[in-house]
Each structure stands twice: as structure tokens, then as C-alpha cells.
C-alpha positions in Angstrom: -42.5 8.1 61.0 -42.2 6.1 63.8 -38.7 4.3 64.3 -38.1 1.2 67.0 -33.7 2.0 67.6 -32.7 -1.6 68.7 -29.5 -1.5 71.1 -27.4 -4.1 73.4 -25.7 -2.2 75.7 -25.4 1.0 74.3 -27.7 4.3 74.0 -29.7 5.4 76.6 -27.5 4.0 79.0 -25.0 6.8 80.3 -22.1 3.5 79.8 -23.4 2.4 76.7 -21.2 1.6 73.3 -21.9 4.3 70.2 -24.4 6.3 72.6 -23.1 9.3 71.6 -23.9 8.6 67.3 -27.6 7.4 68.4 -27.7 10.4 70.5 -26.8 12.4 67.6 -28.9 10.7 65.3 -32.3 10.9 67.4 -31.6 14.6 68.0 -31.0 15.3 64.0 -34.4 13.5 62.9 -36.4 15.2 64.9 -39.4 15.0 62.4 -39.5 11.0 63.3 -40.8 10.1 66.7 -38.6 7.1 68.2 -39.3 4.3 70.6 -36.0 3.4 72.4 -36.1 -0.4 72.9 -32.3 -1.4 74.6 -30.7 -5.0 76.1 -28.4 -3.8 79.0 -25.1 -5.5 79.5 -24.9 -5.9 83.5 -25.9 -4.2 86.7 -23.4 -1.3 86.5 -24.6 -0.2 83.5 -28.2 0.1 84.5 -27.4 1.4 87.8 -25.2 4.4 85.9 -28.4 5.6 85.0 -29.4 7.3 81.0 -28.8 10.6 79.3 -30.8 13.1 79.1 -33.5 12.0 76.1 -35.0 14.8 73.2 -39.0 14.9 73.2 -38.7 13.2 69.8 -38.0 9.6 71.9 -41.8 8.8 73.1 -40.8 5.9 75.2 -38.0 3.6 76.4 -38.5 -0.1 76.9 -35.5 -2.1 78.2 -34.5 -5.5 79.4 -31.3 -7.2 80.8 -29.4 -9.2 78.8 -27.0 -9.9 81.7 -29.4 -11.9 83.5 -32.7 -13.6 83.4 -34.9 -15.4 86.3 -36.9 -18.4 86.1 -40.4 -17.2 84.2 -42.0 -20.2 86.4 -43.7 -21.7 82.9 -44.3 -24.9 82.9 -44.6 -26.8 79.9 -47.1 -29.0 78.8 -46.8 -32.6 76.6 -47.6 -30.6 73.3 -45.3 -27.4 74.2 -42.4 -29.7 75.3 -43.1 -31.5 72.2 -42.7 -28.5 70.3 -39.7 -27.1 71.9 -37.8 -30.3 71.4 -38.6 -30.6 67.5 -37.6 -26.4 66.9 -34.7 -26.5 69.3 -33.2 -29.6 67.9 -33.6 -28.2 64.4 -31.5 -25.5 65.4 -28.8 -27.0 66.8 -29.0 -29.9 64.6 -27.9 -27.5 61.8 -24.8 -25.8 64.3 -23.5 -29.3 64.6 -23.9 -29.5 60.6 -21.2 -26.5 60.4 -21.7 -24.6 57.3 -21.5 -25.9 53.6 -18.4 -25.7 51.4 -19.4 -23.2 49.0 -22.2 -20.4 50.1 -24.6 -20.2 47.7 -25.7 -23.9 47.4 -28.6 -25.9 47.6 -27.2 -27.1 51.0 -26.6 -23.7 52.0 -29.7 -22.3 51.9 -31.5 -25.4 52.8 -29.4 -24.9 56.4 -30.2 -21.2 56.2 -34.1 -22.2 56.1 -34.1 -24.7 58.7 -31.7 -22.1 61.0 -34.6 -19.6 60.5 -37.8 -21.2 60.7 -36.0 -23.5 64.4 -35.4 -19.8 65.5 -38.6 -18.4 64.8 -40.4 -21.2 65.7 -39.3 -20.7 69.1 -39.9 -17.3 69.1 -43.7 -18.9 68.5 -43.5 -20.9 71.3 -42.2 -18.3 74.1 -45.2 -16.0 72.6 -47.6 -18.4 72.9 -46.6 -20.2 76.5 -45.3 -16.8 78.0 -41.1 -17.6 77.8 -38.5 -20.0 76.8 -35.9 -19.2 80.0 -36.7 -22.5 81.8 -37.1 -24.7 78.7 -33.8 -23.3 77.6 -32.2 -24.5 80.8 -34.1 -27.5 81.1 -32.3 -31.2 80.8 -34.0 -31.8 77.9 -32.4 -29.1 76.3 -29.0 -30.4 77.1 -30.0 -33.6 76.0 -31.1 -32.3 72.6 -28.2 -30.9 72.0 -26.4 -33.4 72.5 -28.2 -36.0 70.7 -27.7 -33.6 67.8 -23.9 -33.1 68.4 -24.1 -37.7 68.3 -25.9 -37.8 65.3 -24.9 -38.9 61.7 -23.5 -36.3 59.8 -22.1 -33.6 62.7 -18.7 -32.4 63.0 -16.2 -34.3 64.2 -15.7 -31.3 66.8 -19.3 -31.9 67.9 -19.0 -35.1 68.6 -16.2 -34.9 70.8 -18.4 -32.9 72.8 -17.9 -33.4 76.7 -20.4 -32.9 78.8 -18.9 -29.8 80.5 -18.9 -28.8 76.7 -22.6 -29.3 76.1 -23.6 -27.3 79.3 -21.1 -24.2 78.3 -23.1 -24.2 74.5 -26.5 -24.7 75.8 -25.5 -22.1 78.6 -24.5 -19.5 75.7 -27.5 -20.5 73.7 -29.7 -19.8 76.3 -28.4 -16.0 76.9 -28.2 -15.4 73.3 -31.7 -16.6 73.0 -33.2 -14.3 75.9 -34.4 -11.7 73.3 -37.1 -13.9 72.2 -39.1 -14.5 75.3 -39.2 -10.8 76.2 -43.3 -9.0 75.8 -41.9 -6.3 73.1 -43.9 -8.0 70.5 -47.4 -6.7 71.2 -49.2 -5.3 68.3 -51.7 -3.0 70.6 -51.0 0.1 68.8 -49.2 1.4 71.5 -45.9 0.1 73.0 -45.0 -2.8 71.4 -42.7 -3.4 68.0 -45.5 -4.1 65.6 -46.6 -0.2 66.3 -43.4 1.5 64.3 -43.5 1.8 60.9 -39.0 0.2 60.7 -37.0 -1.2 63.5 -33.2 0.5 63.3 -30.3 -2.0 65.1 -27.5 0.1 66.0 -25.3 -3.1 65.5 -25.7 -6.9 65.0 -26.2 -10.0 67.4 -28.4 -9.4 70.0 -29.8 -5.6 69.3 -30.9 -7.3 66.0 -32.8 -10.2 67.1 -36.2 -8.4 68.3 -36.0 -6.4 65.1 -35.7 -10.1 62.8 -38.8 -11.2 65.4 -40.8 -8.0 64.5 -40.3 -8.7 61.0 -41.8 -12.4 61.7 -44.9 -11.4 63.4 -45.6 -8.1 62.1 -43.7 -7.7 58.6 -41.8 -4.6 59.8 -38.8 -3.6 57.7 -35.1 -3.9 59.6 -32.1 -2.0 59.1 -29.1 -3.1 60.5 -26.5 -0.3 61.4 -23.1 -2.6 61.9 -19.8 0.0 62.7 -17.8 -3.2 64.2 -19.5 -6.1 62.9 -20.2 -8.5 65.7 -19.0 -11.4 64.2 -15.5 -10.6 63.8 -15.2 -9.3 67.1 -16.9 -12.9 68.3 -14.0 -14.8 66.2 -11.5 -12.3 67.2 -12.3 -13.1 71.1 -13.9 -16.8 70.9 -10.9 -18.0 73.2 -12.2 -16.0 76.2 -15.2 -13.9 75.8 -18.3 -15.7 74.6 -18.2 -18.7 75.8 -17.1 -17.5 79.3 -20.3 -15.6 79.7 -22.9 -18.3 79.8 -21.5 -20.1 83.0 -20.6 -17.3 84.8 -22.5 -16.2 87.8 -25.2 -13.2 87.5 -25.6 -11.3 89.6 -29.0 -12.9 91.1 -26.8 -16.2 91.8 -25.5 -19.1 89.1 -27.9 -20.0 86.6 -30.6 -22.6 87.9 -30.3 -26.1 86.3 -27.7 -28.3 84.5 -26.2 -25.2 82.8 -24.8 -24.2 85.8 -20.7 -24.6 86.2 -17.9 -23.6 85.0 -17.2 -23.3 81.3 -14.4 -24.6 79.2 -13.2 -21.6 77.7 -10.6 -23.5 75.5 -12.9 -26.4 74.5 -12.6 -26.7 70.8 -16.5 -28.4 70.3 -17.4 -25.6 72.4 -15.8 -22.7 70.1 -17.0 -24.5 67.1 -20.4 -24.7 67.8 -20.7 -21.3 69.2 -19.2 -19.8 66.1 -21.5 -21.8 64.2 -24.1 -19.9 66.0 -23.2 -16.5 65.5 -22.7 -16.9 62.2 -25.9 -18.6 61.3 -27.4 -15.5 63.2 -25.7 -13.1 61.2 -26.4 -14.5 58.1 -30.4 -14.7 59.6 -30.1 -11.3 60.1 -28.6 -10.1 56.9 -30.8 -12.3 54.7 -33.9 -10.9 56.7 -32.7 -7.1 56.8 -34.4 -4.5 54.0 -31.1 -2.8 54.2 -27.2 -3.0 55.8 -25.3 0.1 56.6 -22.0 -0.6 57.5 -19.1 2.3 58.9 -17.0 1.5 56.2 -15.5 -0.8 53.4 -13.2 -3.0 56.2 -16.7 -4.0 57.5 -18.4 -3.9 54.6 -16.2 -6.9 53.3 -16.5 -8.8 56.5 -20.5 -8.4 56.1 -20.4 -9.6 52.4 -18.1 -13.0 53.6 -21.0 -13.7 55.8 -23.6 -13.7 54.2 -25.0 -10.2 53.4 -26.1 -9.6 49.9 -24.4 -6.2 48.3 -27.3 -5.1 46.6 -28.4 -4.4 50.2 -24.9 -2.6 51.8 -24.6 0.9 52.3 -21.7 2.5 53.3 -22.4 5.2 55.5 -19.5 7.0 57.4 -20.0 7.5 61.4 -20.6 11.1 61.9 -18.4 13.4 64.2 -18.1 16.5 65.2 -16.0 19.1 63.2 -17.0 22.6 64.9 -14.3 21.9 67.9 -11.3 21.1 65.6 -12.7 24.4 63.5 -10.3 27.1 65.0 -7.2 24.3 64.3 -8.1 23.3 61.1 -8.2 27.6 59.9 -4.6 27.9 61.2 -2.6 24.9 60.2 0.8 26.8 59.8 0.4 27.4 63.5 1.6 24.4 64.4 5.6 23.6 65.2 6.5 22.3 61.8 9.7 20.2 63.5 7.0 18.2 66.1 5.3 14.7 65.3 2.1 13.7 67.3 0.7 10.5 68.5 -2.7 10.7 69.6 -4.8 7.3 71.5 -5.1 5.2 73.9 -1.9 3.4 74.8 -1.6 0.0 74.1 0.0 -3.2 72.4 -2.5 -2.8 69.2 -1.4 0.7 68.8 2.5 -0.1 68.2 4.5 2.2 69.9 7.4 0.4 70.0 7.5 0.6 66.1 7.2 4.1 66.0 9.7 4.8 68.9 12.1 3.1 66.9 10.9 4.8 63.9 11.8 7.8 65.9 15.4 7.4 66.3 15.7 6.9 62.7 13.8 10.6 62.0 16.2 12.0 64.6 19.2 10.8 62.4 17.7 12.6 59.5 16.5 15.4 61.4 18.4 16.1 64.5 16.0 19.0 65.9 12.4 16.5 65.5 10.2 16.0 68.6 7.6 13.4 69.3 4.7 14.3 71.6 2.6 10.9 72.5 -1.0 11.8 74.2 -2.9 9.0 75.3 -3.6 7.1 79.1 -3.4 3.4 79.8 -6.2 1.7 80.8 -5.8 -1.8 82.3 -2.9 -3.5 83.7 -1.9 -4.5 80.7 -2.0 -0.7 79.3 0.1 0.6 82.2 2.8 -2.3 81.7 2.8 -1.3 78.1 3.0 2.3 79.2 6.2 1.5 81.4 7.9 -0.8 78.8 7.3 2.1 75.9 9.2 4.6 78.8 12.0 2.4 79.0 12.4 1.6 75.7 12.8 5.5 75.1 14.6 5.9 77.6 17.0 3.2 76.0 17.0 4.3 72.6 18.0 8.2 73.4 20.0 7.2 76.5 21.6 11.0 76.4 18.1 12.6 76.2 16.3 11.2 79.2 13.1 10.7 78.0 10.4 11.7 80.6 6.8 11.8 81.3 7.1 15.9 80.0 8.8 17.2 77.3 11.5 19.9 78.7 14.3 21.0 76.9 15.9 19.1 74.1 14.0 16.0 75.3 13.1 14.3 72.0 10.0 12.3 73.3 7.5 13.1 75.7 4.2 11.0 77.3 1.4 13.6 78.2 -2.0 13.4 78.8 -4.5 16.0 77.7 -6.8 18.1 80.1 -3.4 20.1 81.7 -3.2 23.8 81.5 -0.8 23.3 78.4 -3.1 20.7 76.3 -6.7 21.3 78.0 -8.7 18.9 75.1 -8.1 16.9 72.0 -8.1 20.2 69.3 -4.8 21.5 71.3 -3.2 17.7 71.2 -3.1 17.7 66.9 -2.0 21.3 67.0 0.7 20.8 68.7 2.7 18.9 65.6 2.7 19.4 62.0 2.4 15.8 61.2 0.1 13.3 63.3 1.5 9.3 63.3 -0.7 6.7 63.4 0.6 3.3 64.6 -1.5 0.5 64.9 -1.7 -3.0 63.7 -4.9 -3.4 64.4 -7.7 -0.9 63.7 -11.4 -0.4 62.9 -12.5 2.8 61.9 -9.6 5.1 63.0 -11.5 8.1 64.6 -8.4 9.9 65.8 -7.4 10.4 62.1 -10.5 11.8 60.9 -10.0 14.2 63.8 -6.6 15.0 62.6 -8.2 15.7 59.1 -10.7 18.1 60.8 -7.5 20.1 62.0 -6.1 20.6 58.4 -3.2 18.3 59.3 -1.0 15.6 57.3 -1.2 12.4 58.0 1.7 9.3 57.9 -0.9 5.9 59.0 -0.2 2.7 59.0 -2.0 0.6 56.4 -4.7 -1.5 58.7 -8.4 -1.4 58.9 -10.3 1.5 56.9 -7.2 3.3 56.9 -6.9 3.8 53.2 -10.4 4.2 53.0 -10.1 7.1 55.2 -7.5 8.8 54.0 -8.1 8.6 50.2 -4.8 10.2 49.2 -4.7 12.8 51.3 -1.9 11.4 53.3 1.4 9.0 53.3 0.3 4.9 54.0 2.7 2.8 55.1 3.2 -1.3 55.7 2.2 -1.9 59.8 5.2 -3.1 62.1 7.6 -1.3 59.5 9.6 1.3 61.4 11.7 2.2 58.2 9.1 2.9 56.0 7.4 4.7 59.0 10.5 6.7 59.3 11.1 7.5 55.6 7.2 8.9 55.2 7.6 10.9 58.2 11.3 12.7 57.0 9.4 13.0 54.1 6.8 15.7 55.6 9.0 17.1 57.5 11.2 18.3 54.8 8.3 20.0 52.5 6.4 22.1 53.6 4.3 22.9 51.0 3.5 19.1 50.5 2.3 19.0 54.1 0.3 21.8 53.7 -1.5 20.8 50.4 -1.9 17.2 52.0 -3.5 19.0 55.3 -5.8 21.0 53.1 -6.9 18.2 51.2 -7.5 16.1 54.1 -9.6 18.7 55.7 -11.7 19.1 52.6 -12.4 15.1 52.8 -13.1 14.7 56.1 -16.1 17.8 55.8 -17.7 16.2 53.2 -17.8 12.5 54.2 -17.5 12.0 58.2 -19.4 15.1 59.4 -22.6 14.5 61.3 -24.7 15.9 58.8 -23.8 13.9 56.5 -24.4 10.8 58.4 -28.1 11.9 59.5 -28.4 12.9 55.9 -27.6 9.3 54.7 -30.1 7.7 57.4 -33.4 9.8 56.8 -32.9 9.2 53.0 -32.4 5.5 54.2 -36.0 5.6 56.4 -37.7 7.0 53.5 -36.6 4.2 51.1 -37.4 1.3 53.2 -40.7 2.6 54.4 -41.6 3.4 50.7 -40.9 0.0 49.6 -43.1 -1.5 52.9 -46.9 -3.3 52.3 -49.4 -1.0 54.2 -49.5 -2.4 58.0 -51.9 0.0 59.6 -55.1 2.5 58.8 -54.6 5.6 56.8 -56.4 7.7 59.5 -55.6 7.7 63.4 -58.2 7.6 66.2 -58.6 11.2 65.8 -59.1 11.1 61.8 -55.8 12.5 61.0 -54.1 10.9 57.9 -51.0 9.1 59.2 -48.2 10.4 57.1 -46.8 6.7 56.2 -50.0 4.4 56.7 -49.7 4.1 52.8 -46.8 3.0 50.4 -45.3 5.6 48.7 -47.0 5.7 45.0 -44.5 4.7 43.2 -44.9 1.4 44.4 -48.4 1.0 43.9 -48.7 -2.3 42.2 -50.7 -2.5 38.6 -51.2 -0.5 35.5 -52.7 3.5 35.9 -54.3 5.9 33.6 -55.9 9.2 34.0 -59.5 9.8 32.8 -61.0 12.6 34.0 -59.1 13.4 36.4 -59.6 9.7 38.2 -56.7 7.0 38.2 -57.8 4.2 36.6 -56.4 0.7 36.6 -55.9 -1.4 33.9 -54.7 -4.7 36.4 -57.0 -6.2 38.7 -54.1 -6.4 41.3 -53.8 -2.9 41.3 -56.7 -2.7 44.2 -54.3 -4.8 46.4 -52.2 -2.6 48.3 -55.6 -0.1 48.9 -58.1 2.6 46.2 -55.6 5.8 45.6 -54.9 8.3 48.5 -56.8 11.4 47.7 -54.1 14.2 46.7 -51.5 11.9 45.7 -49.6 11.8 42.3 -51.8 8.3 41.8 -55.0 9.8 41.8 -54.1 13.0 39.9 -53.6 10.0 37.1 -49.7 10.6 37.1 -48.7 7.4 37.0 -47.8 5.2 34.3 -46.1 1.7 35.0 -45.6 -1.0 32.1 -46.7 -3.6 34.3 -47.3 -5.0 38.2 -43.9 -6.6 38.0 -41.6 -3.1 37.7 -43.8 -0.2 38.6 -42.3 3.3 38.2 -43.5 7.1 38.1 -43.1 10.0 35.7 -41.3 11.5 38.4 -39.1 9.4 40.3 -38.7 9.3 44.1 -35.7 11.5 45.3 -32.6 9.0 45.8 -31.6 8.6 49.7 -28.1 11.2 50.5 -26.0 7.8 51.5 -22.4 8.6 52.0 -20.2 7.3 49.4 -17.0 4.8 50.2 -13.5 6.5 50.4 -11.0 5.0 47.4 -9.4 1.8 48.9 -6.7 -0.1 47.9 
């Protein structure tokens, strides 16, 4: 099978976000051959170079996202005719902002006109060779903002400045890049309408060549989201997003009236670019043969916007559990009177809550240590590093708390890679019990780490937390210290409850967040879609060698088939549609009875795709 992985700044790049899970996943499919098709992020992250690629990747295609030059196209009357109607449709229905009630007629009359503006210019930049100066052309600022004036928008929209309109038709114009890019040959060679499915290792951007593949070509998409984009666009729609449009590339500002500065705080300007993002998403869901997200916290956020649950999957990020394997076999190693705190220090992960946690867990047990291992990154991690210091400095002001833990000092900030605590396995078994904080988390990797090692858990109830941990540990309320404290004197007083706890938790975290499983859950996921696919290409190559998926699997053949003779039969003229019967197939051995071309099935069904299943959740 041939597979198209999708990224924005992520795998091959040596910088790149999840690199290391498609790295992993390339490597364990190495039956599949994989075209690498990736957006960078900015000049840094191209000039850090790639990793070191497996034979199975037969090429690499990438393009900047971070910047893009003039393409020197110049429209014609009917082009710029065309631009105008498809780009006003589009932002015509951003300025619309989305119906009450998802689901209705006026819904998914704005979903259609979203898609068919969108792919409509996707038509255009194919056919005139780009859509970079149309995109930064006056008339696209004045489309916009004749939609933004017109009867029925927002009352956000039409407040609209026109610093506003230049900071949306600048982000629009970034976001829209994808579409004038030459990966949508169909040569049989290097472009997108050569794989058999198109993988996006997340949403946004990485998605949109894989939804434009699916246009021209009819190749299935699966969208792999582990943060879903849109959240994290809400989340920083202040200050990230919109500031990105206007800023300058690195080639110089952008050429035209988007040029400027952008008004990060604008509200028209936040409005319509969420309007965006989510109308993408939702494109991209509605369009996608199948959604994997990391876990049920995402899974929600992807079924709020949009994505139908007949086509989730949960499927757990995979880790690796041979390191933490020599930890996990001794767990009564560890000091049974030390708590552990393992990540990167800052506000979201609440230390202050847990320091004062602390001093509670010292009333109840004097002799108790607490070992934080983590760095600050950022100013704003270093002055949260300093303020946690003097804070327990404060709160155990006859046990100076310093940066090592000496003596009877009750609390101690290290960092691993010393000769004491040379990695991450040493870090969890250096307590009996491992804290988490936060009050804000995704998927919380350092506690499926601490699973690995056999150890109990006391977690703050945020994110996938609960889904995680599956009653295998204590869950308490975020920014509680009390509670925090109470769960923690808890463990520390039984033994045997921390051990069966740490056992348990092991045993959970083998069976669902191991690589395996995780490359398990994806090739049954690539078998499903491609079986379910129309056939796109010839059965044979050039060298007369039967391609192993130029042909739908037989159980979805359409029509009615009997065996006579030894010969497959059909009793429905649309049965010869989708191609006559592969020789050696179940089909034309005459195994293959259906009731009908509506709901086609085989004596023997198709093995079921290994998808990892959700952890209980509250």
C-alpha cells in the first residue's frame, strides 16, 4: 500500500512536533511504502535539517508554510471573475458565523457553500498555476469586506476596520497556501493522486492537501488529531493566529495591502478567524473516511465540531516501555517515604498547589520527601522556577529548601542527566508515589511513563487523566491542595495498596499505550479504508505485476454472486461496475453471497482493524 503521511511542521524535520510517533509508525509498517509530503513552520526548522529516513519512505516532498513569494500569475477577466465569486462565497459564509443548532438545514447549507468556495479555488490555483497574488490582491480585501457589509453578517464583522480586514485576509492568505502548491499531479509518480490513502498527522493545515486529493482524485483521508487544532486556535486566538499573517517573513513583509501590523486584540478579527478554523475543521471531518483521535478529551472536542462518531477512533499514542522495564520489575526498590514530580516547570503544572500540599503531608508524616525533576524553559518558566524556590523556602523556613536534596531537606529541584539521576527511568524510581499537578493537560505522557515503572499514581483530574489512569490510581479535584494532600498520606501509609495500584497500572499501560499497539491499531485502520475505496488505478503495473490494492477488497464488491461451475456469477447488472472478479479471489471461487447491492457481505468476514480501545472516564 502506498500511504501519502501529511504534516505541518513536524516529521521529517529534526524540530518537528510528534516526529518521533510518525517515526515510529513509518518504521513499524514497513510492508507499506510511504511518500512524506510535510509544510515547514519557518527557516530554523528547515535549516535544522531531517532524520535519518527507513527505505520504506520512497520520497519526501515539502513546502514552506512560513512564507510564500509572488508566483508572478496574472489573472485574466474570466480567472479574476472566478476568484471573486469562490472567494466571496467563502468568506461570505465566515461573516455568516455558524447556525444555532448543528445539524440544520442552515448548517449544512453553510457547510456546502464553505466546501465547494474552498475547492473551487483549489480549481482555480490548478488551472492558472497559484492563488498567492490573487490572495493578496485589493480585490481580495475588498471582497472581504463587502462580505463583512453585507445583509445578514455578524455584528462583529461589520465593525470590521480596515486594519481588521488586512490582518483576516493576511491569515487567510497563509492558511490558504496549501492549495496552490504542484502536489496534486496524478502522473503516477510523485504526486498525491499516486497513493492509494493520504494519513494527516493532525488537523489544519497538514489536512488540507489530503481534503484536495480527495477532490481531484477520490483518495480516502485519515486524520490523526493527538491535540486537536482547533482548541489549541481558541485557546491562543488572543496572540497566536492572528499575529502570524502580518508579521514579516523572512523574505521581507508580505507584498500588497496585507502588509502591516495586525490587531491582535480586534474582536471582528478573532471572530472571523475562528469562524475559519472551524469551518475548516468541520470540512475536514465531514470529508475524512476516518478520525483517530489520542484520546476521549479530544475525542469530545472533535465530536462538538463537527466530526461524526461513527467515524472516531480512539487510538492511544504509542511509547516506549523497554526503558522503564528494569523499574517497572523492581517497584519495592523504590524509597517508600519519597514523592516525585516529574515535567517541565511551569504555571499550568501547579506547583504551588502541591508545595502547599506538601506541608500538609509533612504534618502527617514528618519523615516524607518531595523530589521535583523538571527545567524551565522561557522567561516565564525560570520566574516560575524562582517563585516555586521561595515559596519553599517560605513554607519550611527551618529546612532550607535548595536546588539539591541534602540531609533532612524536605524538597528538592533537580534536573535529570547528573551522575545521581542520568535519564527519566531513574527520576520515577526514586519515590514510591509520582504527583501530578496540573490544571491544564492534554494527554499526560509523564503518567503513562510512571505506569511503565509499576508505580502509584495521585493526578489531578484534568484532561485524559481519568482516562489514563482507569482506576489504577487516586484522582483528585485540580487547584485542591487538601485533597492532594489526603490522597498522597493515603499511599504513603499502605503499602500493599500502593503496590497492587502500581501493578495494576503497569498492566494498563502495556496493553493500551505501548507502540505496538498503536501501529497495530493504524495498519488495521489502512486496511479498512483502502477496502472500502472505488478502484483508482490498473490491477497490473508497467511490469505486469498485480498491484496488491488496485482492486477493492471482495467484500465490497457491489451486486448479487453465485457460484456455477466454479465461475462467480452475478445476478445484478451493477455488479460489473467496480470491474469482472480478480482471478484467485474469494469472488471468483463463487464465495460470495450478498442479499443485495445496497449491504454486500461475505461468508467470511473481513478481519476487524486492532484499534485501541478508550480507558473508563468519568
Amino acid at each position: 500500500m502506498r500511504i501519502g503521511l501529511l504534516t505541518e511542521g513536524g516529521y521529517p524535520y529534526v524540530s518537528g512536533d510528534a516526529g518521533l510517533w510518525c517515526d515510529r509508525l513509518v518504521r513499524g509498517l514497513g510492508q507499506h511504502e510511504f511518500d512524506v509530503y510535510a509544510l515547514s513552520r519557518s527557516d530554523c526548522q528547515e535549516s535544522a535539517g531531517q532524520v535519518a529516513l527507513p527505505p520504506q519512505v520512497a520520497r519526501v516532498r515539502t513546502a514552506p508554510l512560513w512564507v510564500a513569494e509572488d508566483d508572478g500569475v496574472v489573472y485574466g477577466r474570466r480567472a479574476r471573475r472566478r476568484f471573486t465569486e469562490h472567494y466571496g462565497a467563502l468568506v461570505s459564509v465566515l461573516c455568516e458565523g455558524a447556525s444555532a443548532e448543528a445539524g440544520t438545514d442552515r448548517s449544512a447549507s453553510q457547510a456546502d457553500r464553505f466546501g465547494n468556495a474552498l475547492y473551487g479555488l483549489a480549481e482555480l490555483a490548478r488551472d492558472e498555476g497559484g492563488l498567492v497574488g490573487a490572495l493578496r490582491s485589493e480585490g481580495a480585501v475588498r471582497t472581504l469586506e463587502r462580505a463583512c457589509r453585507a445583509p445578514g453578517a455578524l455584528g462583529t464583522a461589520r465593525e470590521a476596520r480596515v486594519p481588521d480586514l488586512l490582518a483576516v485576509a493576511g491569515h487567510l492568505e497563509r492558511a490558504l497556501r496549501p492549495l496552490s502548491l504542484d502536489w496534486y499531479e496524478d502522473d503516477g509518480s510523485e504526486g498525491l493522486g499516486s497513493v492509494d490513502l493520504c494519513h494527516a498527522a493532525s488537523g489544519g493545515a497538514a489536512a488540507l492537501p489530503g481534503l484536495l486529493a480527495r477532490h481531484f482524485f477520490g483518495v480516502p483521508l485519515l486524520v490523526t488529531e493527538y491535540g486537536v487544532r482547533l482548541r489549541t486556535h481558541y485557546l491562543g486566538s488572543g496572540g497566536g493566529p492572528a499575529a502570524a499573517p502580518g508579521a514579516a517573513s523572512a523574505s521581507g513583509p508580505a507584498p500588497g495591502p496585507v502588509s502591516g501590523p495586525v490587531p491582535e486584540d480586534a474582536l471582528a478579527v478573532r471572530s472571523l478567524l475562528a469562524a475559519f478554523h472551524g469551518r475548516l475543521a468541520a470540512e475536514v471531518y465531514r470529508q475524512a473516511a476516518c478520525v483517530t483521535p489520542g484520546n476521549a478529551h479530544a475525542r469530545r472536542w472533535q465530536e462538538r465540531c463537527g466530526a461524526d462518531r461513527a467515524k472516531l477512533r480512539t487510538v492511544h499514542p504509542g511509547m516506549d516501555a523497554s526503558r522503564f522495564t528494569e523499574v517497572g520489575d523492581s517497584p519495592d526498590a523504590a524509597d517508600p517515604r519519597t514523592l516525585v514530580w516529574i515535567g517541565r516547570v511551569e504555571p499550568a503544572k501547579d506547583l504551588v498547589s502541591l508545595l502547599h500540599a506538601f506541608a500538609e503531608i509533612r504534618k502527617a508524616e514528618p519523615g516524607t520527601r518531595l523530589r521535583i525533576f523538571g527545567a524551565a524553559t522561557g522567561a516565564e518558566g525560570e520566574a516560575y522556577l524562582g517563585h516555586c524556590r521561595m515559596l519553599a523556602a517560605q513554607l519550611f523556613p527551618d529546612e532550607a529548601a535548595g536546588p539539591h536534596a541534602v540531609g533532612d531537606n524536605p524538597v528538592s529541584f533537580e534536573e535529570i542527566g547528573g551522575p545521581e539521576v542520568p535519564g527519566l527511568p531513574e527520576a520515577y524510581a526514586a519515590g514510591a508515589v509520582v504527583v501530578l499537578s496540573s490544571v491544564v493537560e492534554g494527554f499526560p505522557v509523564g503518567l503513562v511513563e510512571a505506569m511503565f515503572c509499576g508505580r502509584a499514581t495521585v493526578s489531578t483530574d484534568v484532561g485524559a487523566v481519568v482516562e489514563v489512569i482507569g482506576g489504577t490510581g487516586l484522582v483528585v479535584p485540580p487547584r485542591n491542595p487538601r485533597a492532594l494532600a489526603e490522597a498522597c498520606v493515603a499511599l504513603l501509609r499502605d503499602p500493599a495498596r500502593r503496590s497492587r495500584l502500581g501493578a495494576a497500572a503497569r498492566a494498563r499501560a502495556l496493553e493500551l499505550f505501548t507502540v505496538e499497539q498503536n501501529i497495530a491499531a493504524f495498519h488495521g485502520i489502512y486496511l479498512e479504508i483502502v477496502s472500502r475505496s472505488p478502484v483508482r488505478r490498473g490491477a497490473l503495473d508497467a511490469a505486469g505485476v498485480p498491484r496488491p490494492f488496485a482492486v477493492p477488497a471482495e467484500a465490497w464488491l457491489p451486486g448479487r454472486w453465485t457460484g456455477l461451475g466454479g465461475r462467480a456469477t452475478p445476478r445484478h447488472p451493477s455488479a460489473w461496475a467496480a470491474g469482472p472478479p480478480v482471478r484467485g479471489t474469494a469472488a471468483a471461487r463463487g464465495h460470495v453471497a450478498a442479499p443485495g447491492p445496497s449491504s454486500p457481505r461475505t461468508t467470511t468476514p473481513a478481519p476487524a482493524p486492532v484499534v485501541a480501545t478508550e480507558g473508563a472516564a468519568r
